[in-house]
N, C-alpha and C positions, 0 to 999 in steps of 0.2 A: 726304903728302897722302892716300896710299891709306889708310892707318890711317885718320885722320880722318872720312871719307867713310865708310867700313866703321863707325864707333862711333855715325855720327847716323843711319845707315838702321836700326843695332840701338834707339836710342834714339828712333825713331821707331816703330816694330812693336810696342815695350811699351808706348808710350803708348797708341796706338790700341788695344790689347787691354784694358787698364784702363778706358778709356773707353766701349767695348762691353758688359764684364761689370759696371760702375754703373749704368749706364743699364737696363739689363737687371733687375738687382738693385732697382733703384728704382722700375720698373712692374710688377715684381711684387708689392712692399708695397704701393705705392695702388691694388693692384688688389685687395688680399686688404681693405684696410682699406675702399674703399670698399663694397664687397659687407659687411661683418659688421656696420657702422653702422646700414644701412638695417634688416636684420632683426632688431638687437636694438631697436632703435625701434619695429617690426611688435610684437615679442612686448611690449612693453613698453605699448603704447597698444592690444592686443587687449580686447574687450570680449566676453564670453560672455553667451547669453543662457538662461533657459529658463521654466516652466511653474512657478504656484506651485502647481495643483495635481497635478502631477506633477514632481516635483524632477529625475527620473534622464533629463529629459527637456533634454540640454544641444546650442545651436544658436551657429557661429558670427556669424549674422544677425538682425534682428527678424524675425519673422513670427507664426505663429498655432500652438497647439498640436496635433500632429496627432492628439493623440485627445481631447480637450474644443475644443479651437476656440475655444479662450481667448489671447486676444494675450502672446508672448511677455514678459518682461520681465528689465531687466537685473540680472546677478547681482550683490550688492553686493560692494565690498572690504571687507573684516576686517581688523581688528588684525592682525599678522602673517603675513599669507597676501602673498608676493609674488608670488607668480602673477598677483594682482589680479583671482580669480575668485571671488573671496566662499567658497570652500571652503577647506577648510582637511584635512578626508577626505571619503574614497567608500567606500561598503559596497555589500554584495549586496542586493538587495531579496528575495533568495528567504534568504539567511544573513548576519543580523543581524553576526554576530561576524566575517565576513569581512571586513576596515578593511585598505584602500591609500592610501597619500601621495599618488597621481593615477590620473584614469579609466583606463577599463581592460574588462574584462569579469572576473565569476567564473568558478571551474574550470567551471560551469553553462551559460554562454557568456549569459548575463545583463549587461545595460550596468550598469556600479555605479552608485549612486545618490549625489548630492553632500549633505556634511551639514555642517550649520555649525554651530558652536562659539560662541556666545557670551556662556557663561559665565553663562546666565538658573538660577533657579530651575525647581525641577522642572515641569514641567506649563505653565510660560509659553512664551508662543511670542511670535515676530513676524512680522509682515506690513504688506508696502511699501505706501502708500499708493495705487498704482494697483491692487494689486488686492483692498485692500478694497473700492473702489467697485465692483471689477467681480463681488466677493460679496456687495456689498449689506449690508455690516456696517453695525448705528445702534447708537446706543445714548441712553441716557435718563440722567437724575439719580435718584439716591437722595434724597426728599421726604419731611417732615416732616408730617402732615394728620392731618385726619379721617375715621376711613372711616363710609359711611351705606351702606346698602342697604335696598329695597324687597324686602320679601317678597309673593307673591302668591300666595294662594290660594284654594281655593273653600270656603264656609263652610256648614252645615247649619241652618238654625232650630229653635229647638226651646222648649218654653215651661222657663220658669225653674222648678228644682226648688224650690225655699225660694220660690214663688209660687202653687205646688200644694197643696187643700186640701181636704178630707173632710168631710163631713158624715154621723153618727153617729149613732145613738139613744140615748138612755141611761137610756129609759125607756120599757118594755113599753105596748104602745097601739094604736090605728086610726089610720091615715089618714082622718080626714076630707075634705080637700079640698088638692089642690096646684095653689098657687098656681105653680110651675114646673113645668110638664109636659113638657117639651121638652127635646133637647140643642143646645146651642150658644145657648141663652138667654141675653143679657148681663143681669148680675147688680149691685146696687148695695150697698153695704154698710150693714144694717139692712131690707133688703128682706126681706117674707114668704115663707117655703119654702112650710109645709105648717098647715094646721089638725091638733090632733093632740090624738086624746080615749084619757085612759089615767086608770083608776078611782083609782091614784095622787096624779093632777095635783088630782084634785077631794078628795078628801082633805087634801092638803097643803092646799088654798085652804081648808076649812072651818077647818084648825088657825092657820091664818094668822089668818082673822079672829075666831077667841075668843081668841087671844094679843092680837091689837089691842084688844078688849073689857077683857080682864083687865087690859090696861097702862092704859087709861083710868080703870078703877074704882080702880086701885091707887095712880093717880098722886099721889090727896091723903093716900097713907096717911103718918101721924105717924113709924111707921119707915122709913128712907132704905131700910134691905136689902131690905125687901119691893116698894120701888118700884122699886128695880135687879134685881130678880130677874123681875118684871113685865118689865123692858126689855129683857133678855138672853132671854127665850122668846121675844120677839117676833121679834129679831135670828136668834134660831135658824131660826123659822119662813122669812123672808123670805131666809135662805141658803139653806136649803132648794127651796126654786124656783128662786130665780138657779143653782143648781147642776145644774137639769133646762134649764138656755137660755131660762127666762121672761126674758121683759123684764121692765128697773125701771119702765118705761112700765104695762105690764100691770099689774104688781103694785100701783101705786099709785091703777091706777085698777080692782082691785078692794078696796082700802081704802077708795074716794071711796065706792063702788057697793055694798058690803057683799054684795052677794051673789055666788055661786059659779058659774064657768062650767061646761058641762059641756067645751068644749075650749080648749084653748090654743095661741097663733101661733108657731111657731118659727121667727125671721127668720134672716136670713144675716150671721155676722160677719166677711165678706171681699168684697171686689168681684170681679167677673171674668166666667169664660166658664163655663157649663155644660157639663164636657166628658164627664160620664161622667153617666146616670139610671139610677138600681138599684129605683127605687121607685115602683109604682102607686099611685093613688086609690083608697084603700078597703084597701087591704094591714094587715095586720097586723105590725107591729115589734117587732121584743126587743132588749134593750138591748146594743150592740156592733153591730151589723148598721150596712153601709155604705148610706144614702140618695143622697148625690148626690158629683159631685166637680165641684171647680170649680179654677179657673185662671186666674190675675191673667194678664195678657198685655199689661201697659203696657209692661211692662220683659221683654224675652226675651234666649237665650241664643245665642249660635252657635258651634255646635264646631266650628272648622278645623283641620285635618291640616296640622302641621308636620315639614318632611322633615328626616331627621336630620343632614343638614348644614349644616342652619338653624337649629339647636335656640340654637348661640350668640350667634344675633343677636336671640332673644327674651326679656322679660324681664316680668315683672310690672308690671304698672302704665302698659304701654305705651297709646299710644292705636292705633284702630285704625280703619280708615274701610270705610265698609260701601257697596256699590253695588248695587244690584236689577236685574237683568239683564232684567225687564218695562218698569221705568220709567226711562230714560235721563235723566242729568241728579240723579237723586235720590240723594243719598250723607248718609250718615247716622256720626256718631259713636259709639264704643264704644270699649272698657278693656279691657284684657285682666286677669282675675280668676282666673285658676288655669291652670298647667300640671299634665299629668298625670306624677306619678311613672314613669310607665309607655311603654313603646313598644310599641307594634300588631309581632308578630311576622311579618304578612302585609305591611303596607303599608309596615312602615319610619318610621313617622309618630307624633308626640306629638301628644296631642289638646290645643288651645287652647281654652280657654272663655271668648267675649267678651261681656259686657255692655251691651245696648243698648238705650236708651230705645224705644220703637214706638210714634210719635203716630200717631194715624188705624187704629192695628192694621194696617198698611202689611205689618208683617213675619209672616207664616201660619209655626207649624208644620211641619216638613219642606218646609220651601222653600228654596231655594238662594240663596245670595248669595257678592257677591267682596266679596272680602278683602283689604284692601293696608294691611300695616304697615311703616311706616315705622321704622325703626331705626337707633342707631347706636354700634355695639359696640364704638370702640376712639376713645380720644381722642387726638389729636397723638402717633399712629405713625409710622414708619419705613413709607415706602411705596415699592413698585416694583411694571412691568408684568406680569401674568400669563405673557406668554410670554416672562420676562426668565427665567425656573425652566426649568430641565430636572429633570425629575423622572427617578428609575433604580427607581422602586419603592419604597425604603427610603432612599434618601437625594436631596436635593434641591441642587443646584448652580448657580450663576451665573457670567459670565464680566464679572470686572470690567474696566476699558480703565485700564490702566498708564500710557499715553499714547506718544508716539512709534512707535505701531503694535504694540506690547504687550500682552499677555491672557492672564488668569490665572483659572484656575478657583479661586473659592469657593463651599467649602460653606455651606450657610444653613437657617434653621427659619423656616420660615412660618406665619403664622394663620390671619385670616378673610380671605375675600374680598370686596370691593363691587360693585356695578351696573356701575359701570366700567371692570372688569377686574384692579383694582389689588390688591395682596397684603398683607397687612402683615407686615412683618419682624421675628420676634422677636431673631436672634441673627445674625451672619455678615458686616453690612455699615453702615456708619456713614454717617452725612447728608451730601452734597456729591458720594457717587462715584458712577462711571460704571459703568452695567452694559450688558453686548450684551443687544437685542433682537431682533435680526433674525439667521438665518444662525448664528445661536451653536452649531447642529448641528455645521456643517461646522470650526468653531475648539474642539469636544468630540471630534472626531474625529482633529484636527492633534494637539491636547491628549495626546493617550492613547496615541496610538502615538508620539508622542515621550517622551513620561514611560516607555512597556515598551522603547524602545529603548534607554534611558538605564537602566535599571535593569539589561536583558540582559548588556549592555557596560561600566558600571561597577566590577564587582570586574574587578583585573587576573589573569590568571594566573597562578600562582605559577611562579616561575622554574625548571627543572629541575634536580636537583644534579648536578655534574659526575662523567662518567664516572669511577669508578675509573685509577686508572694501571696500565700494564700492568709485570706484574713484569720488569724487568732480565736476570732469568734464563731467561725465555720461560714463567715460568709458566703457567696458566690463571686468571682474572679469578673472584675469589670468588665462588660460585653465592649465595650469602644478599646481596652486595652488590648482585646484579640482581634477585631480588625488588624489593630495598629500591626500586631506581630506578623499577621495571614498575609499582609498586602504584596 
């Protein structure tokens, strides 16, 4: 019985000991298990936030950026980043080529900066849709049009050179009497200048009229050559004055009249303005001397100054509208009829020469008028906004929209520009796409420093070759194989 008693107190004491150290063993795993559940769950649904325009600026909450004061936003996931922080590395912001698998600081004690990877062409970037809006990114279409522009400028009057006309002498004489004494006298054409006695005039008229005598006496003669020879004196004769500015009037009615004036009328064979009097009453002439000048002024000229970056948008034949800066309301038409070869070294300016009728003589002489032509220098272009260009001096650039938050700088060549700000595109961008107009600064600036950071960090380093082996026998290490390594 003793045994017995003595084998179930032993077989009671192991039990109870087994039953202690399971139990024991058993709240220690669900203690470890539930505690590592929870916090790979934490790290697993962590969400990072930061700054697009400060990247190195990483937050585990939303808030505001502490240096723009720009609303935080969340970092995207990337293909292969399980972290789930949309990085994938971190560099130095002061040393490009400093690259860590996770944040950190540089030897500089600088936060590293997060960079993302996603495999874009050079110079493309992205950007999430909230903080486009909160830079104010737009953009426009690439359009197919017309481009028109209004030139305007101030025009000169001036009287028409091929309307400008002289009157001459061409035969030694007095002035008898002028019937235009005055300048600025309106002129008709056929109207009397001057009475004009020259011992010539009266000569020629006595030869006039015995050739007219002879051709009458001659006219029954029985030989033809002698009557043709009669008719060709006479024709001489009667050139003969016509070629001193007799009239056919005069001449005929001293054939009616037979007798000889002592002066003859020298009228006007142009209409216009008396602009220029050379010549007194009673004066004596030689032949060449300038008497009068006169100036048609139906039709005048007006030379306006085109600036040389308008020169493309003019062309011959254009019309052109004329406005009188006295009289409001009155606008008058004109042609434009010649450009100058030439550009004004002072002003920068080609001279336009326009053509225009002047009813009422409305338009004076050095008088001022506006000028607006109308033009339109490029048919169904390639059009986009002026401030869709970033210019660099030498080359001109756009940022097209990719789409999905996407932008990519293209280069472009540009032409003329219109009234409306619009550009035409000769080369760089085809009908349909988007380009940034707004804020395209701050997406040339993302642009560029991610295109030199990609360029700094693109070649890899070459790998270093492996140290020499050390000789077996304790040699020393080849002095020409460490060059090799140092170099």
């Amino acid at each position: 019985m003793q045994v017995t008693t003595s084998v179930k107190a032993i077989v009671l004491v192991v039990g109870l000991a087994l039953a202690l150290g399971g139990g024991y063993l058993l709240g220690v795993s669900r203690h470890q298990h539930g505690t590592a559940t929870p916090e790979a769950g934490q790290d697993a649904a962590k969400i990072q936030y930061t700054c697009s325009m400060h990247p190195f600026i990483i937050r585990d909450a939303p808030g505001a950026c502490p240096i723009c004061s720009m609303a935080l936003t969340p970092v995207k996931k990337q293909p292969g980043d399980a972290a789930g922080t949309g990085v994938q590395q971190w560099r130095s912001p002061m040393d490009p080529t400093y690259v860590r698998e996770a944040p950190g600081k540089d030897p500089m004690g600088h936060d590293l900066v997060p960079v993302q990877n996603e495999g874009e062409a050079a110079g493309v970037i992205r950007i999430d849709p909230v903080t486009l809006q909160s830079m104010g990114v737009r953009t426009e279409p690439v359009v197919k049009r017309k481009l028109q522009r209004t030139i305007r400028t101030v025009g000169l009057v001036a009287a028409a050179e091929n309307r400008q006309f002289s009157v001459n002498a061409k035969i030694e004489g007095w002035v008898e009497h002028l019937y235009v004494n005055q300048q600025g006298q309106s002129l008709q054409k056929g109207q009397p200048l001057m009475e004009l006695y020259s011992p010539e005039l009266v000569a020629a008229q006595q030869e006039y009229l015995l050739a007219a005598e002879n051709r009458r006496r001659l006219a029954a003669s029985p030989y033809p050559e002698i009557a043709a020879g009669a008719e060709r004196l006479l024709e001489a004769a009667r050139t003969r004055l016509r070629n001193w500015d007799i009239s056919a009037e005069q001449i005929r009615a001293l054939e009616r009249s037979g007798q000889v004036r002592k002066t003859l009328t020298l009228s006007s064979e142009h209409a216009g303005i008396v602009t220029n009097k050379k010549v007194l009453e009673g004066a004596r002439i030689m032949p060449g001397e300038e008497l009068l000048q006169i100036a048609d002024l139906s039709r005048v000229w007006i030379l306006a100054d085109i600036h040389e970056y308008e020169i493309p948008w003019v062309r011959l034949g254009q019309t052109v509208r004329v406005e009188l800066p006295f009289a409001a309301g009155t606008v008058l038409d004109g042609t434009i009829t010649y450009l100058s070869p030439f550009l004004d070294n002072e002003t920068r300016t080609v001279k336009a020469r326009i053509e225009v009728a002047n009813p009422g003589l409305q338009l004076k002489p050095a008088m001022y008028a506006n000028v607006s032509i109308a033009t339109g220098a490029a048919e169904e272009t390639l059009v986009i906004p002026q401030n869709a260009i970033l210019n660099s001096g030498k080359d001109q650039t756009v940022f097209v929209a990719l789409g999905e938050g996407r932008f990519a700088p293209r280069p472009v060549k540009s032409g003329v520009r219109d009234d409306d700000g619009a550009v035409q595109i000769l080369s760089g961008l085809a009908e349909g796409e988007a380009v940034v107009v707004s804020a395209q600064f701050m997406l040339d600036s993302e642009s560029r420093l991610r295109e030199a950071l990609d360029k700094m960090l693109g070649p890899k380093a070459e790998t270093a070759p492996p140290l020499p082996a050390a000789d077996p026998a304790g040699k020393k290490v080849d002095a020409k194989a460490l060059d090799e390594l140092f170099k």
